[in-house]
Backbone as a chain_set.jsonl record, in Angstrom:
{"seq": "XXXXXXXXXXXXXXXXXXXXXXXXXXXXXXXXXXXXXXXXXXXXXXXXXXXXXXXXXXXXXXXXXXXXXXXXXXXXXXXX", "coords": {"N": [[77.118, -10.663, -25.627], [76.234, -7.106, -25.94], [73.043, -5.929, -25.59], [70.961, -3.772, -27.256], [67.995, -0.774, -26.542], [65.566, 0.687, -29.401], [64.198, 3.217, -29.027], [61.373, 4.858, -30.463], [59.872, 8.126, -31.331], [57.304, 8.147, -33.225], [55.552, 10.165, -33.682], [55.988, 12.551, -32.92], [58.128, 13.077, -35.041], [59.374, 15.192, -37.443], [59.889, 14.542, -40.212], [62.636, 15.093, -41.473], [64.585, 13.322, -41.835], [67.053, 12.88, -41.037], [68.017, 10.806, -40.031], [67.5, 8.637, -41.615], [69.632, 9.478, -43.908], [71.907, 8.711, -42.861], [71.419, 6.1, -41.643], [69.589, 3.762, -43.459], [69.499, 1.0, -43.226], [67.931, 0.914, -41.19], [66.059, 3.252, -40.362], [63.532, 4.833, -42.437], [62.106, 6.854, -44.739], [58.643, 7.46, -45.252], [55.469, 7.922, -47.36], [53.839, 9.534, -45.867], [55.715, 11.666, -44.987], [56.453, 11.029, -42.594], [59.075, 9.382, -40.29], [59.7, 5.885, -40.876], [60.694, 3.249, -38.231], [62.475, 0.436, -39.303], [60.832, -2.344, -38.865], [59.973, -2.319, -35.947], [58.255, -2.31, -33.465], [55.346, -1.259, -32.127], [54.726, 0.372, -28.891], [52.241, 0.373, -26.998], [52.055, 0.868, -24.322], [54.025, 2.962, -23.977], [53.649, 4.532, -25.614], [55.744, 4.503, -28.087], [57.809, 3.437, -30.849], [59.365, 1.119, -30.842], [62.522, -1.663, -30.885], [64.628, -3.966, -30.657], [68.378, -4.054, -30.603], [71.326, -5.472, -31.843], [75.258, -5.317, -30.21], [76.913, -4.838, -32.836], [75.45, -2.91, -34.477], [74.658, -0.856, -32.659], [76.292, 1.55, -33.079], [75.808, 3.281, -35.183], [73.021, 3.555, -35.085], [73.295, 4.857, -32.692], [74.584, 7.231, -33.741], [72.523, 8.053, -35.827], [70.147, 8.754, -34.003], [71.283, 10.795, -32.835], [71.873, 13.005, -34.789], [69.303, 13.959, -34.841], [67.054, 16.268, -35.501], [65.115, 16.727, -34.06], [65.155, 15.207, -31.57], [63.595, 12.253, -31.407], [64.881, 9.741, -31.341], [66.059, 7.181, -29.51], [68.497, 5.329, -28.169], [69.108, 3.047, -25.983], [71.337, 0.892, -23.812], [70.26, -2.177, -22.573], [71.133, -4.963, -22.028], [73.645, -6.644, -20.658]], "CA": [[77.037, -9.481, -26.469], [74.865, -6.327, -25.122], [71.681, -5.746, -26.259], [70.179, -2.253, -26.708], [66.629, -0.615, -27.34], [65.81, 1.573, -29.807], [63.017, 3.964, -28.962], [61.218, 6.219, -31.722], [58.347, 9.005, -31.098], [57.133, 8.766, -34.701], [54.479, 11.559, -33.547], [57.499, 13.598, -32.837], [58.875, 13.067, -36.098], [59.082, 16.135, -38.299], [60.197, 14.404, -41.709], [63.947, 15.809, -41.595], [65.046, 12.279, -42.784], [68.795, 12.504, -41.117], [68.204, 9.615, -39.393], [67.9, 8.043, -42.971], [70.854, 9.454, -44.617], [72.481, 8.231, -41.617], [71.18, 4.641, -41.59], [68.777, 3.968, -44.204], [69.252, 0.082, -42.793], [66.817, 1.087, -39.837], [65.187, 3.791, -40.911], [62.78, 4.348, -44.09], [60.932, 7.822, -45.343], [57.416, 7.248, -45.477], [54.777, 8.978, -48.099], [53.037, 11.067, -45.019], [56.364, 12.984, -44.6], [57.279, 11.012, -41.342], [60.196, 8.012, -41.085], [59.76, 4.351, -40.002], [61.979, 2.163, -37.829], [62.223, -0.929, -39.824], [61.258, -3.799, -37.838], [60.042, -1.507, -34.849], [57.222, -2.633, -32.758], [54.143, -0.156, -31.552], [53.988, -0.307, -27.676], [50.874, 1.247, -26.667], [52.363, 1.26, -22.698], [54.84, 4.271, -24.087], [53.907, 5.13, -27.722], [56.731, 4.796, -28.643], [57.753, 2.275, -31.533], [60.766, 0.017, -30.242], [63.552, -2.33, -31.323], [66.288, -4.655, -29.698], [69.494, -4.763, -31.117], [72.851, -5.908, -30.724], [76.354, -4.491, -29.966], [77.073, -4.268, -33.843], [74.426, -2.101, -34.724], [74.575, -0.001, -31.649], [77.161, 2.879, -33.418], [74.956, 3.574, -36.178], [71.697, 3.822, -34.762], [73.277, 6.237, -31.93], [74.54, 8.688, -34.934], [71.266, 8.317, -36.805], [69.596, 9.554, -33.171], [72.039, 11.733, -32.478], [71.287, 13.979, -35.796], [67.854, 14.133, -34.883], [67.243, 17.489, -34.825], [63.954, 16.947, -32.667], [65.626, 14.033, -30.491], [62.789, 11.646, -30.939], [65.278, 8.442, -31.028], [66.705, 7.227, -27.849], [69.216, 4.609, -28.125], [69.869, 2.629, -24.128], [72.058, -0.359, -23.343], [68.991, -2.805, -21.933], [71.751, -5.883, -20.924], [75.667, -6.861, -21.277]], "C": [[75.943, -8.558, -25.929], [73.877, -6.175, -26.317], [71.203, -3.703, -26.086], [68.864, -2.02, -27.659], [66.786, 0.428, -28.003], [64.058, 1.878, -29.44], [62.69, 4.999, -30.06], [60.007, 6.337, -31.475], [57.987, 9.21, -32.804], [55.938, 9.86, -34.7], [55.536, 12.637, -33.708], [58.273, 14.431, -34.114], [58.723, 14.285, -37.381], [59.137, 16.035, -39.91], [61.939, 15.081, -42.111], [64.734, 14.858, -42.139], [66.515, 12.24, -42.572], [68.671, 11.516, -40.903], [68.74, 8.446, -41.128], [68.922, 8.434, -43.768], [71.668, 8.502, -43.573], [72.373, 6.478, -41.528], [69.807, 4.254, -41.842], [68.383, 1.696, -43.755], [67.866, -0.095, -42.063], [65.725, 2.132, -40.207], [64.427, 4.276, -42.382], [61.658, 5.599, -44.425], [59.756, 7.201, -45.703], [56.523, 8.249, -46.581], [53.874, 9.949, -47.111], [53.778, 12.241, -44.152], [56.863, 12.593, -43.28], [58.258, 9.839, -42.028], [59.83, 6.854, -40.095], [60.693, 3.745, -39.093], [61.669, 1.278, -38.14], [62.172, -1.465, -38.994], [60.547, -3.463, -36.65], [58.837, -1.717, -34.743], [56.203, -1.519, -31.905], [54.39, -0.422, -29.817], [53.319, 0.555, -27.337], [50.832, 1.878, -25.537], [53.189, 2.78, -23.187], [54.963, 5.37, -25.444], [54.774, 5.439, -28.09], [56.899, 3.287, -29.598], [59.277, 1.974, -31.145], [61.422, -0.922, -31.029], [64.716, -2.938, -30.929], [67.072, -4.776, -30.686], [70.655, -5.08, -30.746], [74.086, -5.006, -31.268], [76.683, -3.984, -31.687], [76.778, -3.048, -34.527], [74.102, -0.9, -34.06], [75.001, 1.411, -32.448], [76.158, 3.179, -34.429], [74.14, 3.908, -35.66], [72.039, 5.169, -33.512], [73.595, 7.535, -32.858], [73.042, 9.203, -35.435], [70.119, 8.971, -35.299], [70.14, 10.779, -32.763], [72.102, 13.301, -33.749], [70.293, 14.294, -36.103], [67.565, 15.533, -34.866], [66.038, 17.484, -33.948], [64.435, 16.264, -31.346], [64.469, 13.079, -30.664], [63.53, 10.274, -30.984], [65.997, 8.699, -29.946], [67.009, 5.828, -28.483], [69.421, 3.687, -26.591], [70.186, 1.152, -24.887], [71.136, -0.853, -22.367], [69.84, -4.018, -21.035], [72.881, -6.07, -21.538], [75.604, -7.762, -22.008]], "O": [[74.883, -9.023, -25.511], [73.981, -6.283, -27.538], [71.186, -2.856, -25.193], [68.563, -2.511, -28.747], [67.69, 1.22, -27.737], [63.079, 1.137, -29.53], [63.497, 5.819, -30.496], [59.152, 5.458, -31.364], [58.321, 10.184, -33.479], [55.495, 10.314, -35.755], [55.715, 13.405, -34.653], [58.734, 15.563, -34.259], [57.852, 14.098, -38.23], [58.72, 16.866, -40.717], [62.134, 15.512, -43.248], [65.61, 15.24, -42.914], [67.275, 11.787, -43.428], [69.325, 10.836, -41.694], [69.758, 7.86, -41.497], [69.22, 7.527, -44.545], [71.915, 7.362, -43.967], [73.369, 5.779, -41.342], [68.928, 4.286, -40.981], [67.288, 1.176, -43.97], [66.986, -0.934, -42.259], [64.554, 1.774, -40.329], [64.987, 3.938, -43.425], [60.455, 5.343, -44.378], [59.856, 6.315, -46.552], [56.926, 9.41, -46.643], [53.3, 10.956, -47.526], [53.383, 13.093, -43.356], [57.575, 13.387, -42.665], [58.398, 9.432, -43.181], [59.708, 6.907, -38.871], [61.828, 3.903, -39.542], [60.65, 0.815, -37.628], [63.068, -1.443, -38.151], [60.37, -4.508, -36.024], [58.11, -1.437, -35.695], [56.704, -1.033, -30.891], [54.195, -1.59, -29.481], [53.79, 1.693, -27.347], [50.171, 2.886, -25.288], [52.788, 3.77, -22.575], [55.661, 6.253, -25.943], [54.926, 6.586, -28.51], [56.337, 2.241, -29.271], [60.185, 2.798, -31.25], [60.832, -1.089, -32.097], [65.779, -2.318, -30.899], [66.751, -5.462, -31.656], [71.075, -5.031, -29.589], [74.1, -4.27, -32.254], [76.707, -2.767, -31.868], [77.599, -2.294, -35.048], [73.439, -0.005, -34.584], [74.181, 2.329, -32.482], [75.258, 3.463, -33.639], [74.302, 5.123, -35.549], [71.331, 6.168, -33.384], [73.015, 8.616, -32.757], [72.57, 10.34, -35.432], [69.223, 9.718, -35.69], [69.445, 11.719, -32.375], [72.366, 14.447, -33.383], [69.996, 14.798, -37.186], [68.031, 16.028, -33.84], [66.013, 18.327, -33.051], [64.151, 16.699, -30.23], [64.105, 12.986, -29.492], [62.755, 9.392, -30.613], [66.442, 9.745, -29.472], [66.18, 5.202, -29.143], [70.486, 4.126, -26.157], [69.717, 0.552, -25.855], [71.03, -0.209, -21.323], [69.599, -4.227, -19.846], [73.146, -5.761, -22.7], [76.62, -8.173, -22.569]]}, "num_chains": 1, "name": "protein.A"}
């Protein structure tokens, strides 16, 4: 089953909250006006907060980046 990462610039993040209509699974409005990725790990090498998931999960999480209106999620296919 492939695996893919999810990347999120929560600096980036303007508070527009599609991602969360979109897939409220993964993502989560916060009280300082930005949004979380549940589950989603800090890495300090790319500041970006990260997430592996699998093929299921994939279609969703590319919509919920894909209505970003800033772009700060990035969706990739990491292995088959």
């Amino acid at each position: 089953m492939a695996k893919y990462k999810i990347s999120y610039s929560r600096e980036g993040c303007i508070g527009a909250a599609a991602c969360v209509a979109v897939n409220p699974k993964y993502y989560e409005m916060k009280d300082d006006g930005k949004v979380d990725l549940i589950g989603g790990k800090f890495n300090e090498k790319t500041k970006m907060w990260e997430i592996i998931i699998d093929e299921p999960d994939f279609q969703i999480n590319q919509e919920a980046a894909d209505v970003c209106p800033v772009l700060v999620i990035k969706v990739e296919k990491i292995e088959d």
